[in-house]
C-alpha atoms as one frame of an Amber mdcrd trajectory, in Angstrom:
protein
   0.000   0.000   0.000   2.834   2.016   0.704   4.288   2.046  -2.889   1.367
   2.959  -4.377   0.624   5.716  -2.506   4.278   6.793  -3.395   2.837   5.725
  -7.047   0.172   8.317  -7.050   1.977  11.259  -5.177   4.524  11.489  -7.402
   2.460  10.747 -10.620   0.158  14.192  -9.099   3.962  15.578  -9.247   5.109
  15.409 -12.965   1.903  16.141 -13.768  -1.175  13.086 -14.523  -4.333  13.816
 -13.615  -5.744  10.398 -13.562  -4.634   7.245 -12.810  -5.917   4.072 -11.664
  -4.662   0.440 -11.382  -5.913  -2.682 -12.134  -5.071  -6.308 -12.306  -2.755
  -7.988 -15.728  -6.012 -10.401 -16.427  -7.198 -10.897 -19.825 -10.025  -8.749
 -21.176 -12.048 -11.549 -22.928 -15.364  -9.587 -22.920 -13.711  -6.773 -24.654
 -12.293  -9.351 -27.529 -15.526 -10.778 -27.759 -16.970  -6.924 -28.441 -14.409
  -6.422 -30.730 -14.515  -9.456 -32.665 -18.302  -9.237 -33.376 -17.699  -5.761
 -34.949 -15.307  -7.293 -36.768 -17.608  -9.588 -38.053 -20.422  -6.620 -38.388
 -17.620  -4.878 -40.775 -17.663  -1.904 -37.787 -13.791  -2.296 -36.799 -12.355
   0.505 -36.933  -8.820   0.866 -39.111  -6.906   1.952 -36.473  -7.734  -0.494
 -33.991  -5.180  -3.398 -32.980  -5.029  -6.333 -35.739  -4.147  -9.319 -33.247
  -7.119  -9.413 -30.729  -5.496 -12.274 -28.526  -2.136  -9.828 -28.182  -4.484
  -7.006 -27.640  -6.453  -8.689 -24.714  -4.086 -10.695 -23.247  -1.650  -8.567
 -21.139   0.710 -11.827 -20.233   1.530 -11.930 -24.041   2.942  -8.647 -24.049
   4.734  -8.941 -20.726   5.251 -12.547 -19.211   4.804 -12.194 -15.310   2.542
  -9.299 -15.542   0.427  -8.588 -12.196  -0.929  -5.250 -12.753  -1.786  -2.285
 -15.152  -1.176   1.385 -14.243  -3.507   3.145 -16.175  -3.254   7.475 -16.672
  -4.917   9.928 -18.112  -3.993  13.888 -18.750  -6.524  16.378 -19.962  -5.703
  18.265 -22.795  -9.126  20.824 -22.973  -7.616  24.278 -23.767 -10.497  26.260
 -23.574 -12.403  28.757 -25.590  -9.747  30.475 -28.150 -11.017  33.057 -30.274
 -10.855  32.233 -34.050  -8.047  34.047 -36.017  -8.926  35.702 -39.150  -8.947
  34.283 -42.703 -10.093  31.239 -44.241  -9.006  28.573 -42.145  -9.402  24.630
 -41.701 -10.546  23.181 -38.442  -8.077  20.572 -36.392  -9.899  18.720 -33.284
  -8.440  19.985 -29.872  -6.272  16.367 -29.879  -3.868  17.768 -32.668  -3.819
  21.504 -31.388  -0.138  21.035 -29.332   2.404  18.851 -29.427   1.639  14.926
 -30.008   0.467  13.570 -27.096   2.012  10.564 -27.643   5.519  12.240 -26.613
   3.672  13.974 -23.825   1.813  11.015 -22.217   5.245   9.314 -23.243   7.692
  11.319 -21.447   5.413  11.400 -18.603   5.328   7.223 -18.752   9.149   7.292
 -18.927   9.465   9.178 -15.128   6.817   6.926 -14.007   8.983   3.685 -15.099
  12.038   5.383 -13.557  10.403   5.824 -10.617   8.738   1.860 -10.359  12.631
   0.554 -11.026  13.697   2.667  -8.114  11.404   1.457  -5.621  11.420  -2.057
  -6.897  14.733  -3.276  -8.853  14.260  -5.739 -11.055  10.907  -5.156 -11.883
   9.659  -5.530 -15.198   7.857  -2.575 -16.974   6.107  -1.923 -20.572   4.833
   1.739 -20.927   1.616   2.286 -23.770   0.253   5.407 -25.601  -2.893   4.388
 -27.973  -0.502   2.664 -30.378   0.662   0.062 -28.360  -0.113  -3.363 -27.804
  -2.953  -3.489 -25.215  -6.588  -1.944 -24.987  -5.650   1.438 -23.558  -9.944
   2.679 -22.901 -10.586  -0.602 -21.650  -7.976  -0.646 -19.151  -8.574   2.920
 -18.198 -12.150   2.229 -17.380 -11.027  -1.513 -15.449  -9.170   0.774 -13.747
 -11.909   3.164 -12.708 -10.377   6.000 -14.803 -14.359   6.711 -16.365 -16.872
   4.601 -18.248 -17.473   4.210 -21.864 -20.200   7.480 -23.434 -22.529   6.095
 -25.935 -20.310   8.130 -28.100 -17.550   5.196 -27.322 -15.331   7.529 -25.538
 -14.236   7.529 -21.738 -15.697   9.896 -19.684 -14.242  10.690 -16.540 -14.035
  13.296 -14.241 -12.356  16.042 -16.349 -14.605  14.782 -19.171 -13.711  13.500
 -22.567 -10.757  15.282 -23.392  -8.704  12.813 -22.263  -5.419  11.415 -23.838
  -4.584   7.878 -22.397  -1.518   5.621 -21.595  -0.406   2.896 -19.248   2.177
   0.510 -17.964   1.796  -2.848 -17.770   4.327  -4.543 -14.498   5.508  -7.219
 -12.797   4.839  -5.196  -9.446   1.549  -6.534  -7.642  -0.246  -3.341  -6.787
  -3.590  -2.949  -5.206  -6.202  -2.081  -7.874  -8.730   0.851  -7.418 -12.155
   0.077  -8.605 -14.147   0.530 -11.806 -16.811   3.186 -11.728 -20.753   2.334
 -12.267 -21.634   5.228 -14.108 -23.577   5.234 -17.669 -25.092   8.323 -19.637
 -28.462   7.658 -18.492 -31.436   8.838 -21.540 -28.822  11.381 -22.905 -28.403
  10.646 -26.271 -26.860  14.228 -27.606 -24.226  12.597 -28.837 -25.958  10.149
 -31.726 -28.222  13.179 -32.550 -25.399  15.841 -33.403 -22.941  13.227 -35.460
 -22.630  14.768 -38.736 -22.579  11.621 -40.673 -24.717   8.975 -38.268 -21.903
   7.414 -37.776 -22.915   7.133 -33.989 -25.405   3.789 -35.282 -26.201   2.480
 -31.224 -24.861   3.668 -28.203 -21.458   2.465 -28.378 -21.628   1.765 -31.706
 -19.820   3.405 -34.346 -19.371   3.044 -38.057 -15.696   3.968 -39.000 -16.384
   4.341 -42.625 -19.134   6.853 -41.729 -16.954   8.682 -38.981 -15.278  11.751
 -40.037 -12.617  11.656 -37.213 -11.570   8.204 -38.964 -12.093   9.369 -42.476
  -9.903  12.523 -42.415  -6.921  10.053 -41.388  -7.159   7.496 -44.137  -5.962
   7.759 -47.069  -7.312   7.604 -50.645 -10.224   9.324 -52.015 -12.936  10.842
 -49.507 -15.983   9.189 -49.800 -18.122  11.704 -51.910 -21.796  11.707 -50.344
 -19.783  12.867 -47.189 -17.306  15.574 -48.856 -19.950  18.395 -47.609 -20.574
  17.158 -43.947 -16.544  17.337 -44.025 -16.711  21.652 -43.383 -13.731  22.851
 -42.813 -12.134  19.808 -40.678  -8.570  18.795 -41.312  -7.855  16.326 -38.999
 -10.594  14.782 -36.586 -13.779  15.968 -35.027 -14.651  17.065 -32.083 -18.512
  17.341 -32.232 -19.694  14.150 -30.198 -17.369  15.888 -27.349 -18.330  19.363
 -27.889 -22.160  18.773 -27.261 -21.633  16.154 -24.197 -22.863  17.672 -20.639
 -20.021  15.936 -18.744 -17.763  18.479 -20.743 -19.664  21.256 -20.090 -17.172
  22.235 -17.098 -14.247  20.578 -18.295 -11.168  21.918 -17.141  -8.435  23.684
 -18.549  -5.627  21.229 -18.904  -2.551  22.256 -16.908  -0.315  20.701 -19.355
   1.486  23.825 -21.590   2.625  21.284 -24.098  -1.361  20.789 -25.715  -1.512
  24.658 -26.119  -1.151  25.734 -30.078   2.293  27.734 -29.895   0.550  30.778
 -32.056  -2.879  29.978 -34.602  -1.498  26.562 -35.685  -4.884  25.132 -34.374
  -6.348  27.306 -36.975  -4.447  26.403 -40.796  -4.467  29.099 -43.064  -6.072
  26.854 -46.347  -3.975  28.608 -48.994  -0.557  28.038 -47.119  -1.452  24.472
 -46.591  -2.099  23.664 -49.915   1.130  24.850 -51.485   3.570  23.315 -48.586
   6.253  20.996 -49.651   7.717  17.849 -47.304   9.861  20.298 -45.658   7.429
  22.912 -44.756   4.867  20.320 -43.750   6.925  18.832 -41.187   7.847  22.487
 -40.380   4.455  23.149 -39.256   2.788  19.735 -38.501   5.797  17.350 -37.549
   5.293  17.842 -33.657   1.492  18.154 -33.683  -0.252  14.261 -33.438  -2.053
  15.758 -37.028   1.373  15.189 -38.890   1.569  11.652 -38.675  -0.450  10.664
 -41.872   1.590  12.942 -44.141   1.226  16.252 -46.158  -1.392  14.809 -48.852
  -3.747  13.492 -46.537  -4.015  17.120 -45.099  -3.902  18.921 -48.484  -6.774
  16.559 -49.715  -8.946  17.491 -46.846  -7.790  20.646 -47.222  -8.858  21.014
 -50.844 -12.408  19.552 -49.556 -12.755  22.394 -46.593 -12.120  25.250 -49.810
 -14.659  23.435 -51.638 -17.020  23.773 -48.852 -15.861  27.376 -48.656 -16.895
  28.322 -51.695 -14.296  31.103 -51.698 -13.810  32.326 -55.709 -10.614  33.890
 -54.472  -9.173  30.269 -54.049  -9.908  29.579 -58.375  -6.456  30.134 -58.526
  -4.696  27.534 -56.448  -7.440  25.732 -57.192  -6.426  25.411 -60.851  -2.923
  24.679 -60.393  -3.970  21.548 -57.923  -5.405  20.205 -61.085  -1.436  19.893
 -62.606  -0.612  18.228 -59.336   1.550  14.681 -59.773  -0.685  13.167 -57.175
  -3.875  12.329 -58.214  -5.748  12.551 -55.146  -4.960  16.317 -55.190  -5.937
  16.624 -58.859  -9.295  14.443 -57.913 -10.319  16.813 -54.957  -9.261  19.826
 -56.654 -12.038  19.164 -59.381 -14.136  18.340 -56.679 -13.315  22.062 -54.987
 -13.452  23.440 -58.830 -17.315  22.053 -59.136 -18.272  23.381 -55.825 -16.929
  26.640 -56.929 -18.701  26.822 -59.959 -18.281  29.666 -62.971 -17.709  29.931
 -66.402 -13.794  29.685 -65.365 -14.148  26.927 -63.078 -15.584  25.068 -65.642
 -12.959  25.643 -68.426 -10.187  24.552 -66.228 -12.092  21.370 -65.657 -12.520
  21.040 -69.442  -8.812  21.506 -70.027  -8.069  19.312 -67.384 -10.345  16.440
 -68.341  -8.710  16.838 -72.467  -4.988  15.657 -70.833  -5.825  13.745 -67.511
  -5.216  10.118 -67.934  -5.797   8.233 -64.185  -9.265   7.195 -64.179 -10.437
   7.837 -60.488  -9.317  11.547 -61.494 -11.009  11.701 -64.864 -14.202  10.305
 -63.025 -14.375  13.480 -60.613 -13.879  16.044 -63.362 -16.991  14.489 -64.735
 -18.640  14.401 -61.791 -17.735  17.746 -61.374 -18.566  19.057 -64.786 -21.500
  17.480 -64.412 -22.865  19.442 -60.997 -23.160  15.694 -59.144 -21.100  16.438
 -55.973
């Protein structure tokens, strides 16, 4: 008991605002969830491929006994809007990657755990590693799941999450009875309906999930897109446990100036270099400079700015195709007699097909 009091004073020290413990046992009810959406076609692409590693702590650490499980707020408040036409990122990807942060933060506390106990064993997580990082968090009494599938806890949903999985026996703490009640805000404000149950969501329909993957954006959801870049924060914003979230304490998930805020234009004419300039520390930069430009090319679109004809017309003698693609797209949505002719010049020398079809489609009004 003693060493996990220690645990939890010094974790308040360097900063964690949550943190609970449970035991190393397998999580066979949350494989069983998983692999029926599997089965439904409802798995999302980002979620772990090998189920049994995933749910099996002992397979990722042999000896295992328990799994510290933290959580740091990252809510920065209300920041006014800078001027100009601007894309949207979700709070997650307004600082510094919070896989570093929660990282760095996971190092001290293994530092600390070899210190009191040499020779113990310890595996530190972020979201990308091998174990269930929500579902420990809520064994662990961190929150319980929202009908909008994220933890809610006591500082609300803006919660980034991370663990460490040890040979150290520690006492857990206990998980937390809670549910959301009749509120179903949530499922009512999804742009998409991707929100199909409570707890249930459709990754092809979710446009948190959608502006990270890669190819062509599905087109009946191009408009409910707005101005996002990179996530969504809706299901969050209208929740009542976030209502009074706090302001994180954490400096590192403040944007350093208006990089919350990406000036369109300047995005769409980066190169590698000035991409990872601007985007390389935020947790937005990880899928690369097209992904971004492509969304970004979809939030002028749904600007309908004519001032942006110009860009827009040079995107179509991009070597990428998905640029040329959703720069027609933007070109349609913009509409004009000069819209139209750089679509018809486009369309007389393009030669991928996926491209040629959204000229069309464009030319044609259908988007």
């Amino acid at each position: 008991m003693r060493l996990k009091e220690a645990l939890f004073c010094y974790a308040r020290e360097i900063g964690i605002d949550l943190m609970g413990i449970t035991g190393a046992e397998a999580f066979p009810a949350a494989r069983q969830t998983l692999a029926d959406r599997r089965r439904q076609g409802l798995y999302a692409p980002f979620a772990p491929r090998d189920l049994v590693r995933a749910c099996d702590p002992a397979l990722s650490l042999p000896g295992a006994r328990s799994i510290i499980a933290v959580g740091l707020g990252y809510y920065q408040g209300k920041l006014s809007p800078p001027p100009g036409h601007r894309g949207k990122l979700a709070r997650i990807a307004w600082g510094e990657d919070y896989h570093r942060v929660v990282g760095a933060k996971l190092t001290l506390l293994q530092d600390f755990l070899q210190r009191e106990v040499p020779g113990s064993r310890n595996l530190a997580f972020v979201d990308t590693g091998p174990l269930l990082d929500k579902e420990v968090a809520r064994r662990a009494g961190l929150g319980w799941f929202g009908k909008n599938t994220l933890l809610l806890t006591r500082l609300g949903s803006w919660v980034v999450l991370g663990g460490i999985l040890t040979t150290i026996e520690l006492p857990p703490t206990s998980p937390q009875g809670k549910d959301c009640g009749a509120c179903d805000l949530c499922l009512r404000a999804c742009p998409t309906g991707a929100l199909l149950a409570p707890g249930v969501l459709d990754p092809d329909r979710c446009l948190s999930c959608l502006t990270q993957q890669k190819g062509f954006f599905p087109l009946e959801l191009r408009r409910a897109l707005g101005l996002r870049l990179y996530g969504c924060d809706t299901c969050q914003e209208v929740c009542p446990h976030n209502r009074h979230a706090p302001v994180t304490s954490e400096p590192a998930f403040f944007p350093r100036g208006q990089e919350h805020r990406p000036q369109l234009a300047e995005l769409l004419v980066m190169n590698n270099r000035e991409f990872k300039g601007a985007f390389g520390a935020s947790a937005a930069g990880w899928r690369g400079r097209t992904v971004l430009q492509r969304n970004a090319l979809l939030a002028v679109g749904n600007l309908g700015e004519p001032d942006f004809l110009p860009l827009l017309k040079n995107c179509l003698q991009d070597s990428r195709p998905i640029i040329r693609g959703h720069g027609a797209w933007a070109l349609g949505r913009l509409g004009g007699r000069r819209a139209r002719e750089a679509l018809e010049r486009a369309l007389a020398g393009e030669g991928d097909p996926q491209v040629q079809r959204e000229i069309r489609l464009a030319l044609a009004g259908n988007i």
